[in-house]
N, C-alpha and C positions, 0 to 999 in steps of 0.2 A: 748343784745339789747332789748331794751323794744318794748311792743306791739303796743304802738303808731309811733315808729321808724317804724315798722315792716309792720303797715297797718297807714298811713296816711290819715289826715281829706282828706276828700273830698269838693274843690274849690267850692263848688255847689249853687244854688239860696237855695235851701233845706237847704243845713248844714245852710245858712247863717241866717234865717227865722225862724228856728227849735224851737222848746220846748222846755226846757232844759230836757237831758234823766234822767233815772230812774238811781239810785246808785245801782249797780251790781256789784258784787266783783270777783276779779277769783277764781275757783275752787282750794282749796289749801286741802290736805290731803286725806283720805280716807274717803270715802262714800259708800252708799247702797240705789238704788234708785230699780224700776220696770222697766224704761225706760231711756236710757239715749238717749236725740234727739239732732243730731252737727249739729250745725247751727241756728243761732239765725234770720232767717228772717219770711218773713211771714208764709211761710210753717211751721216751728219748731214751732212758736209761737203758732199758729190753731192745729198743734196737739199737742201741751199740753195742751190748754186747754182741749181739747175732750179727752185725756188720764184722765185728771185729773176729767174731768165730770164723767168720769165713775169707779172713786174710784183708779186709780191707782196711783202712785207716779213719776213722770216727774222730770228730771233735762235735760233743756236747755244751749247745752256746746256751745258758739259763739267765733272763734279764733279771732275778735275784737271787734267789737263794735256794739248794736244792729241797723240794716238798715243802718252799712256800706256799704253792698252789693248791689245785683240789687233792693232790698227791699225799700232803701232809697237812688237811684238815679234816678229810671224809669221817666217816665216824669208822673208820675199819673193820668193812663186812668186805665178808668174802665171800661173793655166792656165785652161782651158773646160772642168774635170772636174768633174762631181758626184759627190757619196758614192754616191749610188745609178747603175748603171751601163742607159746610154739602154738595150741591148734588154730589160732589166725593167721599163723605163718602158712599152716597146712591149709587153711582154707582159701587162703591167695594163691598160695605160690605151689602147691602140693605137698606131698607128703616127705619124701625126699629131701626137699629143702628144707623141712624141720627136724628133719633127721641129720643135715650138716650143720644145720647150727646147733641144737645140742650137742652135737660132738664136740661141736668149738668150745662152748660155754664149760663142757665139763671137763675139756681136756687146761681150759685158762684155771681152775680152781685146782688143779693138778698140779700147774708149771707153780705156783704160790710153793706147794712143799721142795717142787724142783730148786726156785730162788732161795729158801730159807734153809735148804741143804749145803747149798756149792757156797755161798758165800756166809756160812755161821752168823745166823740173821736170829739167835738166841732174843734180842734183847726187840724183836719183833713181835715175841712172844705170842706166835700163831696157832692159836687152839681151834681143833677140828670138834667143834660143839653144835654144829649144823646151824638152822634156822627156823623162826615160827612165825607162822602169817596169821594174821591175829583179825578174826573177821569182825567186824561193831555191829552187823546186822543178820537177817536170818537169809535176805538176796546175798549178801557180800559171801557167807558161807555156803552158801549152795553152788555159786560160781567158784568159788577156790577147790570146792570139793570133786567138779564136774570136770575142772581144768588135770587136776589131779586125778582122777579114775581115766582119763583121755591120755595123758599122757602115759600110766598105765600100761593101757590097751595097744595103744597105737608105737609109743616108745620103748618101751620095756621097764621103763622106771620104776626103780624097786625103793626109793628111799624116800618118799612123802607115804603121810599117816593123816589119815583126816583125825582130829581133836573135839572131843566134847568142848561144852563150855564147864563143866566142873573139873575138865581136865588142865583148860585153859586157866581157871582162877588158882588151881592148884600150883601151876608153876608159874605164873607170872604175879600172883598176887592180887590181881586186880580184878574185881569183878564187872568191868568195862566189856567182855568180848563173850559169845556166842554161843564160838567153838573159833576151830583154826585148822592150818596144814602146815605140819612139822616137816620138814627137809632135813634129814639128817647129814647130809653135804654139807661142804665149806665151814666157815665159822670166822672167828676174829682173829684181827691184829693191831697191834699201834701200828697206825700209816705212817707216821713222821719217822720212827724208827726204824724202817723197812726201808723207806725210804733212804733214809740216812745209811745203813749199813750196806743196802744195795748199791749208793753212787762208790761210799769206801770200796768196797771189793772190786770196783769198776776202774777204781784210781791206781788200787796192788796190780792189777793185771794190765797196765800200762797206758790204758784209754784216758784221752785229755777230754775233761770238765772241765769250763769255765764258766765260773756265777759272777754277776754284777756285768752281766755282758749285754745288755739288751741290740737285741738286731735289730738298727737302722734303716738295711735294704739289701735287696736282692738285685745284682746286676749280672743279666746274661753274658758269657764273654763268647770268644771261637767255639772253645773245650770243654766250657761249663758254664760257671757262678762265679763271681764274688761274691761274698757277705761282707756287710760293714756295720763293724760295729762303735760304740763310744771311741773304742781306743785301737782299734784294731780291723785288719780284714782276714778274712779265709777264701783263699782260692781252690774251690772242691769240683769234681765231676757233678756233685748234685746235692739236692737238698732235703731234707723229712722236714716238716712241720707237724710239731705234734705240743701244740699250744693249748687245742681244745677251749676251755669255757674262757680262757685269758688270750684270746686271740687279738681282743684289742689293745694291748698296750703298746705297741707302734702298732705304726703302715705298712710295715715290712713283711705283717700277715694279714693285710688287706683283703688277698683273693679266700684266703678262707674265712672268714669273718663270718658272714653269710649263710655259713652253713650249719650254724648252730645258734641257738640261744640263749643266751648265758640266764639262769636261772635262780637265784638265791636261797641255799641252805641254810639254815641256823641251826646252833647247838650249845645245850646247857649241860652242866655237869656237877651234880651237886657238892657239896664237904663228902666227906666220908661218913658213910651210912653204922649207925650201929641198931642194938639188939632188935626187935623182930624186923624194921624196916632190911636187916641182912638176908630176908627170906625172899624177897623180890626177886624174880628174874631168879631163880635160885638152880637153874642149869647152864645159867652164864652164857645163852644162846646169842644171835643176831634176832632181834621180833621189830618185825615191821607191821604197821595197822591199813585196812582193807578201804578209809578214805579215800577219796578222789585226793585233796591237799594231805596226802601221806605222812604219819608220823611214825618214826623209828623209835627205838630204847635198845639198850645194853647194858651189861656192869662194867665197868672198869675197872678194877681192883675192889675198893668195896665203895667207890663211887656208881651214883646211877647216870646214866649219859640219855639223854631224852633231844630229841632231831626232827624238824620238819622242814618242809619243803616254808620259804618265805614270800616276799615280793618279788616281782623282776625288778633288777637294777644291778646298781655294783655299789652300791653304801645301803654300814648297816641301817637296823629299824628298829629304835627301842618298842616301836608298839608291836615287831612282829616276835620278838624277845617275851614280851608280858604277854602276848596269847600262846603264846609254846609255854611256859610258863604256867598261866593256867590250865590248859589241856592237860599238863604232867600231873596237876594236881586232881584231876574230874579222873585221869586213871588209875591214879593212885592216891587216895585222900590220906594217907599215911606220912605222905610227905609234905604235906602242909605248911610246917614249920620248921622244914629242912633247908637252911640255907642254898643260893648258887653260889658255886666259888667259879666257872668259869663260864664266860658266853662267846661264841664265836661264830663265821658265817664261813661259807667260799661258795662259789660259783660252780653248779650243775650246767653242763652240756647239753642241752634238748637238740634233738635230731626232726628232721620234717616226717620221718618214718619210724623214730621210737628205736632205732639199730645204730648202731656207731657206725663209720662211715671209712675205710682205707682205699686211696684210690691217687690217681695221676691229674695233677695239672698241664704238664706238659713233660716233655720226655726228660727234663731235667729235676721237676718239682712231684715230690711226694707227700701227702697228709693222709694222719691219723688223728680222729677226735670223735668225740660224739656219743658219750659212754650213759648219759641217757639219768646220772644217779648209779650206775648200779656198776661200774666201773674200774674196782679194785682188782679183782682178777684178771678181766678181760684187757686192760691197759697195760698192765703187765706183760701179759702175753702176748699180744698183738705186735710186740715190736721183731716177731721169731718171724711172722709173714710180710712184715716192714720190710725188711732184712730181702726176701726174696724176691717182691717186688722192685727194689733198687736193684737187683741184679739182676733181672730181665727174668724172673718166672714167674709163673700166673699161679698162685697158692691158690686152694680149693678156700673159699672164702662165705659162698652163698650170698647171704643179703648184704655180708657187711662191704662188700667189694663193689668200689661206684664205682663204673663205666663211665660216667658223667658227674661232672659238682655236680650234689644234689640241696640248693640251696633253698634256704626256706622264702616262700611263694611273700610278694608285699613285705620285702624288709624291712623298709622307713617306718612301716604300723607295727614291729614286732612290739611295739609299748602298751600302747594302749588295746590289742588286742590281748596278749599276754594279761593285762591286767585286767580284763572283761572275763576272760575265761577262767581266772582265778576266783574273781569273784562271784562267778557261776556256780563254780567249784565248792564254795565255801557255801555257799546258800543250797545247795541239794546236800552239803553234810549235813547241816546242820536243821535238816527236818527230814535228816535221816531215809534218804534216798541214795 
Protein backbone atom coordinates (compact mmCIF):
# COMPACT_ATOMS: atom_id res chain seq x y z
CA UNK A 1 0.00 0.00 0.00
CA UNK A 2 1.36 3.22 -0.73
CA UNK A 3 1.93 6.17 1.60
CA UNK A 4 -0.73 8.28 0.32
CA UNK A 5 -3.14 5.16 0.63
CA UNK A 6 -1.91 5.06 4.00
CA UNK A 7 -2.11 8.61 5.19
CA UNK A 8 -4.71 10.55 2.91
CA UNK A 9 -4.89 14.27 1.84
CA UNK A 10 -6.62 16.08 4.20
CA UNK A 11 -10.35 17.74 3.03
CA UNK A 12 -8.92 21.08 4.52
CA UNK A 13 -9.43 25.12 3.58
CA UNK A 14 -5.39 24.66 4.16
CA UNK A 15 -4.66 21.72 1.72
CA UNK A 16 -7.04 23.54 -0.62
CA UNK A 17 -5.22 27.16 -0.48
CA UNK A 18 -1.56 25.63 0.13
CA UNK A 19 1.78 26.26 -1.69
CA UNK A 20 2.86 23.76 -3.60
CA UNK A 21 5.29 21.50 -0.95
CA UNK A 22 8.86 21.08 -1.32
CA UNK A 23 10.00 17.73 -3.40
CA UNK A 24 11.10 15.28 -0.63
CA UNK A 25 11.93 11.84 -1.29
CA UNK A 26 11.80 8.88 0.95
CA UNK A 27 14.42 7.71 2.84
CA UNK A 28 15.68 4.58 0.73
CA UNK A 29 19.09 2.83 1.69
CA UNK A 30 21.61 3.18 4.27
CA UNK A 31 22.67 6.39 5.92
CA UNK A 32 24.94 8.02 8.72
CA UNK A 33 23.56 11.04 10.10
CA UNK A 34 24.35 12.82 14.03
CA UNK A 35 20.55 13.00 14.66
CA UNK A 36 17.92 11.27 13.34
CA UNK A 37 14.41 13.47 14.32
CA UNK A 38 10.59 11.30 13.30
CA UNK A 39 8.37 13.54 12.57
CA UNK A 40 8.29 16.07 10.11
CA UNK A 41 6.07 18.93 11.83
CA UNK A 42 6.95 21.96 13.45
CA UNK A 43 8.73 20.55 16.20
CA UNK A 44 11.24 18.29 13.91
CA UNK A 45 11.51 21.01 11.66
CA UNK A 46 12.98 23.92 14.66
CA UNK A 47 14.95 21.29 15.70
CA UNK A 48 16.92 20.68 12.82
CA UNK A 49 17.38 23.66 12.15
CA UNK A 50 19.11 24.43 15.64
CA UNK A 51 20.76 21.00 15.36
CA UNK A 52 22.09 22.00 12.14
CA UNK A 53 23.07 25.68 13.56
CA UNK A 54 25.17 24.25 15.61
CA UNK A 55 27.38 21.93 13.18
CA UNK A 56 25.69 18.78 13.59
CA UNK A 57 24.06 16.62 10.79
CA UNK A 58 20.04 16.29 10.98
CA UNK A 59 17.86 13.94 8.88
CA UNK A 60 14.10 14.72 9.32
CA UNK A 61 12.21 11.09 8.88
CA UNK A 62 8.12 12.26 8.29
CA UNK A 63 5.78 8.74 7.84
CA UNK A 64 3.78 11.30 5.33
CA UNK A 65 3.86 14.19 4.34
CA UNK A 66 5.28 17.40 5.75
CA UNK A 67 2.14 19.28 8.02
CA UNK A 68 -0.03 16.48 7.35
CA UNK A 69 -0.29 16.33 10.99
CA UNK A 70 -1.66 18.85 13.69
CA UNK A 71 1.17 21.09 12.12
CA UNK A 72 -0.90 21.69 8.85
CA UNK A 73 -4.55 21.41 10.26
CA UNK A 74 -4.56 23.50 13.48
CA UNK A 75 -6.72 26.47 12.92
CA UNK A 76 -3.41 28.91 12.86
CA UNK A 77 -3.35 30.74 16.22
CA UNK A 78 -0.57 32.14 17.42
CA UNK A 79 -0.73 32.77 21.04
CA UNK A 80 1.59 32.68 24.50
CA UNK A 81 -1.26 30.71 26.25
CA UNK A 82 -0.99 27.54 28.02
CA UNK A 83 -3.79 25.15 29.07
CA UNK A 84 -2.95 25.57 32.43
CA UNK A 85 -3.35 29.20 33.57
CA UNK A 86 0.29 31.11 35.02
CA UNK A 87 -1.35 32.14 38.69
CA UNK A 88 -1.91 28.09 39.27
CA UNK A 89 1.53 27.70 38.04
CA UNK A 90 2.30 30.45 40.83
CA UNK A 91 0.13 28.82 43.27
CA UNK A 92 1.87 25.25 42.88
CA UNK A 93 5.08 25.93 41.96
CA UNK A 94 5.73 29.78 43.08
CA UNK A 95 6.09 32.66 41.61
CA UNK A 96 9.27 32.35 39.71
CA UNK A 97 8.30 29.63 37.85
CA UNK A 98 5.49 31.51 36.35
CA UNK A 99 7.68 34.00 35.60
CA UNK A 100 9.96 31.30 33.35
CA UNK A 101 7.29 30.16 31.59
CA UNK A 102 5.90 33.33 30.53
CA UNK A 103 9.00 34.21 29.30
CA UNK A 104 9.04 31.00 27.39
CA UNK A 105 5.56 31.39 26.04
CA UNK A 106 6.17 35.04 24.93
CA UNK A 107 9.66 34.60 23.77
CA UNK A 108 7.84 31.24 21.17
CA UNK A 109 5.35 33.97 19.79
CA UNK A 110 8.50 35.92 18.99
CA UNK A 111 10.60 33.18 17.38
CA UNK A 112 6.92 32.85 14.72
CA UNK A 113 8.31 36.57 13.38
CA UNK A 114 11.96 35.24 13.71
CA UNK A 115 10.82 31.84 11.26
CA UNK A 116 8.65 34.08 8.83
CA UNK A 117 11.75 36.52 8.48
CA UNK A 118 14.80 34.21 7.78
CA UNK A 119 12.97 31.93 5.61
CA UNK A 120 10.28 34.51 3.40
CA UNK A 121 7.48 32.65 4.92
CA UNK A 122 5.14 35.67 2.92
CA UNK A 123 2.75 33.15 1.77
CA UNK A 124 2.27 32.25 5.69
CA UNK A 125 0.64 35.23 5.84
CA UNK A 126 1.25 36.03 9.65
CA UNK A 127 -0.86 38.91 11.07
CA UNK A 128 -0.10 40.27 14.50
CA UNK A 129 -4.03 41.02 15.33
CA UNK A 130 -3.75 39.53 18.88
CA UNK A 131 -6.59 37.52 20.44
CA UNK A 132 -10.20 37.57 22.24
CA UNK A 133 -11.49 35.29 25.01
CA UNK A 134 -14.77 35.39 24.60
CA UNK A 135 -16.65 34.71 28.13
CA UNK A 136 -20.54 32.91 27.60
CA UNK A 137 -21.22 33.71 31.34
CA UNK A 138 -20.86 36.33 34.08
CA UNK A 139 -18.53 33.37 36.42
CA UNK A 140 -16.52 32.69 33.11
CA UNK A 141 -15.90 36.68 32.84
CA UNK A 142 -15.05 37.30 36.21
CA UNK A 143 -12.36 34.45 36.24
CA UNK A 144 -10.69 35.67 32.83
CA UNK A 145 -10.81 39.18 34.32
CA UNK A 146 -9.15 38.04 37.76
CA UNK A 147 -6.65 35.93 35.78
CA UNK A 148 -5.91 39.05 33.73
CA UNK A 149 -5.58 41.86 36.71
CA UNK A 150 -3.10 38.93 38.44
CA UNK A 151 -1.20 38.66 35.78
CA UNK A 152 -1.01 42.40 35.67
CA UNK A 153 0.02 42.67 39.14
CA UNK A 154 2.16 39.94 39.57
CA UNK A 155 3.70 39.72 35.80
CA UNK A 156 3.76 42.99 34.39
CA UNK A 157 1.58 42.35 31.69
CA UNK A 158 0.61 45.17 29.66
CA UNK A 159 -1.33 43.65 26.70
CA UNK A 160 -4.88 42.10 27.95
CA UNK A 161 -8.00 44.51 28.27
CA UNK A 162 -10.86 43.32 29.98
CA UNK A 163 -14.09 43.76 27.36
CA UNK A 164 -17.60 44.79 27.94
CA UNK A 165 -20.26 42.71 26.33
CA UNK A 166 -21.45 45.65 23.95
CA UNK A 167 -17.87 45.77 23.27
CA UNK A 168 -17.69 42.03 22.56
CA UNK A 169 -20.99 42.19 20.27
CA UNK A 170 -19.43 45.03 18.61
CA UNK A 171 -16.56 43.13 17.19
CA UNK A 172 -17.47 39.75 16.95
CA UNK A 173 -21.03 40.22 15.80
CA UNK A 174 -22.48 37.91 17.96
CA UNK A 175 -24.55 38.68 20.71
CA UNK A 176 -23.44 35.20 22.43
CA UNK A 177 -20.73 36.62 25.09
CA UNK A 178 -20.78 38.79 28.36
CA UNK A 179 -17.78 40.52 28.04
CA UNK A 180 -14.17 39.08 27.25
CA UNK A 181 -10.15 39.77 27.55
CA UNK A 182 -8.37 40.91 24.51
CA UNK A 183 -4.66 39.97 24.17
CA UNK A 184 -3.18 42.14 21.87
CA UNK A 185 -0.16 39.48 21.26
CA UNK A 186 0.32 36.78 18.69
CA UNK A 187 -2.31 36.58 15.97
CA UNK A 188 -2.73 34.29 12.79
CA UNK A 189 -1.37 32.18 10.12
CA UNK A 190 -1.96 29.41 7.42
CA UNK A 191 -0.29 26.45 9.29
CA UNK A 192 0.01 24.37 6.22
CA UNK A 193 1.99 27.18 4.57
CA UNK A 194 4.34 27.83 7.37
CA UNK A 195 4.75 24.76 7.36
CA UNK A 196 5.40 24.08 3.83
CA UNK A 197 7.83 27.15 3.37
CA UNK A 198 9.64 26.35 6.69
CA UNK A 199 10.55 22.41 5.55
CA UNK A 200 11.60 24.51 1.79
CA UNK A 201 13.98 26.71 3.56
CA UNK A 202 15.29 23.79 5.58
CA UNK A 203 15.79 21.73 2.19
CA UNK A 204 18.02 25.33 0.49
CA UNK A 205 20.17 25.26 3.54
CA UNK A 206 21.17 21.69 2.99
CA UNK A 207 19.14 19.68 5.81
CA UNK A 208 17.70 16.08 4.50
CA UNK A 209 13.81 15.70 4.82
CA UNK A 210 12.43 12.62 4.09
CA UNK A 211 8.39 12.14 3.72
CA UNK A 212 6.75 8.67 3.15
CA UNK A 213 9.24 7.38 5.55
CA UNK A 214 7.48 5.95 8.56
CA UNK A 215 9.96 4.56 11.36
CA UNK A 216 9.66 1.00 11.88
CA UNK A 217 12.21 0.90 14.97
CA UNK A 218 14.67 2.02 17.06
CA UNK A 219 17.74 -0.28 17.52
CA UNK A 220 20.44 0.47 20.26
CA UNK A 221 23.81 -0.18 18.65
CA UNK A 222 27.69 0.46 20.58
CA UNK A 223 27.57 4.30 19.31
CA UNK A 224 23.98 4.96 19.12
CA UNK A 225 20.76 3.95 17.12
CA UNK A 226 19.67 2.52 14.12
CA UNK A 227 16.40 3.70 12.67
CA UNK A 228 14.67 1.48 10.24
CA UNK A 229 12.58 2.53 8.14
CA UNK A 230 10.18 1.03 4.89
CA UNK A 231 13.08 1.21 2.76
CA UNK A 232 15.85 2.40 4.61
CA UNK A 233 17.97 2.82 7.88
CA UNK A 234 19.89 5.83 9.55
CA UNK A 235 22.81 5.20 11.76
CA UNK A 236 22.80 8.33 14.16
CA UNK A 237 24.33 9.29 17.71
CA UNK A 238 20.73 9.78 18.85
CA UNK A 239 17.19 10.47 18.33
CA UNK A 240 14.23 13.34 18.97
CA UNK A 241 10.76 12.17 18.76
CA UNK A 242 8.58 14.74 18.36
CA UNK A 243 5.32 12.83 16.88
CA UNK A 244 3.11 14.30 19.62
CA UNK A 245 -0.78 13.46 19.18
CA UNK A 246 0.38 10.91 16.14
CA UNK A 247 2.44 8.89 18.21
CA UNK A 248 0.58 5.95 17.32
CA UNK A 249 1.25 5.19 13.93
CA UNK A 250 3.98 2.46 14.42
CA UNK A 251 5.65 0.92 17.54
CA UNK A 252 8.65 2.52 17.00
CA UNK A 253 7.11 5.51 19.19
CA UNK A 254 5.77 3.11 21.73
CA UNK A 255 7.61 4.60 24.87
CA UNK A 256 6.08 7.81 24.21
CA UNK A 257 2.66 7.05 23.33
CA UNK A 258 1.62 7.13 26.97
CA UNK A 259 2.39 10.37 27.51
CA UNK A 260 -0.25 12.10 25.95
CA UNK A 261 -3.83 11.87 24.73
CA UNK A 262 -4.71 12.17 21.40
CA UNK A 263 -7.82 14.44 21.51
CA UNK A 264 -9.97 15.21 18.50
CA UNK A 265 -10.40 18.76 16.88
CA UNK A 266 -12.87 19.48 14.23
CA UNK A 267 -13.10 22.38 11.87
CA UNK A 268 -15.68 24.03 9.57
CA UNK A 269 -15.19 26.85 7.16
CA UNK A 270 -17.78 28.35 5.52
CA UNK A 271 -18.19 29.59 1.19
CA UNK A 272 -17.06 33.09 1.25
CA UNK A 273 -19.03 35.41 3.34
CA UNK A 274 -20.56 38.49 1.61
CA UNK A 275 -22.42 41.84 2.51
CA UNK A 276 -23.10 42.37 6.31
CA UNK A 277 -22.14 38.72 7.34
CA UNK A 278 -18.41 40.51 6.21
CA UNK A 279 -18.78 42.51 9.60
CA UNK A 280 -17.99 39.39 11.80
CA UNK A 281 -14.90 38.93 13.56
CA UNK A 282 -14.28 42.31 11.82
CA UNK A 283 -10.55 42.87 13.38
CA UNK A 284 -9.70 39.53 12.01
CA UNK A 285 -8.41 38.33 15.65
CA UNK A 286 -7.90 34.58 16.97
CA UNK A 287 -11.40 34.30 19.64
CA UNK A 288 -11.57 31.45 21.45
CA UNK A 289 -14.96 30.91 23.93
CA UNK A 290 -14.75 30.45 27.79
CA UNK A 291 -16.60 26.60 27.59
CA UNK A 292 -15.21 23.87 29.36
CA UNK A 293 -15.71 21.71 25.46
CA UNK A 294 -13.87 24.95 23.90
CA UNK A 295 -14.98 26.71 20.73
CA UNK A 296 -12.66 28.73 18.63
CA UNK A 297 -13.55 31.17 15.35
CA UNK A 298 -11.42 33.28 12.93
CA UNK A 299 -11.70 34.88 9.26
CA UNK A 300 -9.81 33.41 6.79
CA UNK A 301 -9.90 35.57 4.03
CA UNK A 302 -13.47 36.34 3.89
CA UNK A 303 -14.19 32.84 4.99
CA UNK A 304 -15.45 32.33 8.77
CA UNK A 305 -13.33 29.17 10.25
CA UNK A 306 -15.52 27.94 13.48
CA UNK A 307 -13.37 24.93 15.66
CA UNK A 308 -13.93 22.80 18.68
CA UNK A 309 -12.64 20.55 20.68
CA UNK A 310 -14.59 16.74 19.45
CA UNK A 311 -14.69 13.21 20.68
CA UNK A 312 -11.62 11.22 21.74
CA UNK A 313 -10.49 8.87 18.97
CA UNK A 314 -8.69 9.11 15.65
CA UNK A 315 -12.03 8.80 12.98
CA UNK A 316 -14.02 11.44 12.12
CA UNK A 317 -17.68 12.14 13.56
CA UNK A 318 -20.46 13.45 11.40
CA UNK A 319 -22.50 13.97 14.72
CA UNK A 320 -19.58 16.01 16.14
CA UNK A 321 -19.42 18.06 12.72
CA UNK A 322 -23.43 18.87 12.98
CA UNK A 323 -23.04 20.09 16.75
CA UNK A 324 -20.05 22.41 15.71
CA UNK A 325 -22.25 23.26 13.06
CA UNK A 326 -25.00 24.19 15.00
CA UNK A 327 -23.14 26.09 17.84
CA UNK A 328 -21.73 28.33 14.75
CA UNK A 329 -25.08 28.99 14.08
CA UNK A 330 -26.66 29.91 18.11
CA UNK A 331 -23.41 32.41 17.87
CA UNK A 332 -23.99 33.63 14.91
CA UNK A 333 -27.67 33.32 13.72
CA UNK A 334 -26.54 35.32 10.64
CA UNK A 335 -25.13 32.41 9.16
CA UNK A 336 -27.84 30.20 8.93
CA UNK A 337 -28.05 29.85 5.51
CA UNK A 338 -24.32 30.07 4.73
CA UNK A 339 -23.18 27.03 3.30
CA UNK A 340 -19.83 24.70 4.69
CA UNK A 341 -17.38 24.33 1.97
CA UNK A 342 -14.74 22.66 4.15
CA UNK A 343 -14.89 20.21 7.41
CA UNK A 344 -11.81 18.78 8.73
CA UNK A 345 -10.46 17.18 12.18
CA UNK A 346 -6.58 16.37 13.68
CA UNK A 347 -5.57 15.31 16.84
CA UNK A 348 -4.88 17.55 20.09
CA UNK A 349 -2.03 16.48 22.46
CA UNK A 350 -3.42 16.41 26.23
CA UNK A 351 -0.63 16.23 28.70
CA UNK A 352 -1.37 14.73 32.53
CA UNK A 353 -0.39 18.38 33.51
CA UNK A 354 -1.87 20.76 30.84
CA UNK A 355 2.29 21.71 29.79
CA UNK A 356 4.03 20.16 26.89
CA UNK A 357 6.47 17.89 28.03
CA UNK A 358 10.69 17.92 26.49
CA UNK A 359 12.64 15.57 28.25
CA UNK A 360 15.16 12.17 28.03
CA UNK A 361 14.31 8.54 27.72
CA UNK A 362 17.57 7.60 27.85
CA UNK A 363 20.89 9.02 27.15
CA UNK A 364 20.26 8.31 23.44
CA UNK A 365 16.36 9.06 22.99
CA UNK A 366 14.80 12.68 23.22
CA UNK A 367 10.94 13.82 23.12
CA UNK A 368 8.91 16.64 22.49
CA UNK A 369 5.07 16.77 22.45
CA UNK A 370 2.37 17.64 24.38
CA UNK A 371 1.24 21.11 23.27
CA UNK A 372 -2.05 20.77 25.09
CA UNK A 373 -4.26 22.64 21.69
CA UNK A 374 -2.56 25.74 22.03
CA UNK A 375 0.77 24.69 20.29
CA UNK A 376 1.57 26.68 17.27
CA UNK A 377 4.12 28.92 18.58
CA UNK A 378 5.47 26.92 21.34
CA UNK A 379 6.28 23.80 18.71
CA UNK A 380 7.85 25.82 16.80
CA UNK A 381 10.11 27.02 19.32
CA UNK A 382 10.84 24.31 21.41
CA UNK A 383 12.99 22.67 18.88
CA UNK A 384 15.88 25.77 19.73
CA UNK A 385 15.97 23.95 23.47
CA UNK A 386 15.54 20.24 21.63
CA UNK A 387 18.74 21.32 20.00
CA UNK A 388 20.40 21.80 23.43
CA UNK A 389 19.35 19.20 25.21
CA UNK A 390 20.82 16.70 22.39
CA UNK A 391 23.96 18.30 22.98
CA UNK A 392 24.38 17.84 26.62
CA UNK A 393 22.99 21.35 28.21
CA UNK A 394 20.18 21.77 30.48
CA UNK A 395 17.98 24.92 28.88
CA UNK A 396 16.16 26.82 31.60
CA UNK A 397 12.77 25.05 30.68
CA UNK A 398 10.53 25.18 34.12
CA UNK A 399 7.50 22.87 33.87
CA UNK A 400 7.96 22.02 30.43
CA UNK A 401 11.36 20.03 31.20
CA UNK A 402 10.46 16.26 32.49
CA UNK A 403 13.00 14.77 34.82
CA UNK A 404 10.91 11.56 34.31
CA UNK A 405 8.16 10.27 31.46
CA UNK A 406 5.31 11.84 32.81
CA UNK A 407 2.75 9.46 31.49
CA UNK A 408 -0.83 9.74 31.89
CA UNK A 409 -2.04 7.65 35.28
CA UNK A 410 -4.64 4.17 33.91
CA UNK A 411 -3.82 4.26 30.17
CA UNK A 412 -5.87 1.28 29.00
CA UNK A 413 -9.06 3.69 30.54
CA UNK A 414 -7.81 6.69 28.65
CA UNK A 415 -11.26 5.88 26.52
CA UNK A 416 -13.93 5.66 28.30
CA UNK A 417 -12.69 8.13 30.98
CA UNK A 418 -11.92 10.68 28.34
CA UNK A 419 -15.35 10.16 27.27
CA UNK A 420 -17.12 10.49 30.86
CA UNK A 421 -15.34 13.80 31.25
CA UNK A 422 -16.31 15.11 28.01
CA UNK A 423 -19.63 14.29 28.68
CA UNK A 424 -19.45 15.97 31.98
CA UNK A 425 -18.17 18.79 30.23
CA UNK A 426 -20.97 19.07 27.84
CA UNK A 427 -23.63 18.75 30.48
CA UNK A 428 -22.32 21.84 32.98
CA UNK A 429 -22.23 23.93 29.47
CA UNK A 430 -25.07 23.40 28.69
CA UNK A 431 -26.87 24.59 31.92
CA UNK A 432 -24.57 26.99 31.86
CA UNK A 433 -22.07 26.37 34.56
Amino acid sequence: MTARALFPDVASLWQETAIDPPVLNPLEGDHQYDVVIVGGGYTGLSTARYLAAKGLSPVVLEASRIGWGASGRNGGVVSAKYRLPLSRVAARHGLEMAQIMRRLSLESVEHIEELVTAYSLEAAQYRKNGSLHCAHNATSLAYCAQEAHWLAAELGERSLHVMSARQMQEETGSPDFVGGVLDTGGGLLHPLNFARGFARGLKAEGITLSESSPVTGIRRVTNGVVVHTSHGTVTAKQVVLATNGYSTLTSATDAVRQCVVPFRSAMLATEPLTGQELQLLRHARSYTETRRMMRWFRMAGDRLLYGGRGAFGTDDSSTAYEALHRAMIKQFPTLAETAISHRWSGLVALTVDSVPQVGRLDDRVVYAMGYNGTGVAMSSYIGKHVAEVVTGSAPELGLIWADRVRRIPFYPLRVPVVRLVAGWYQFLDAIGR
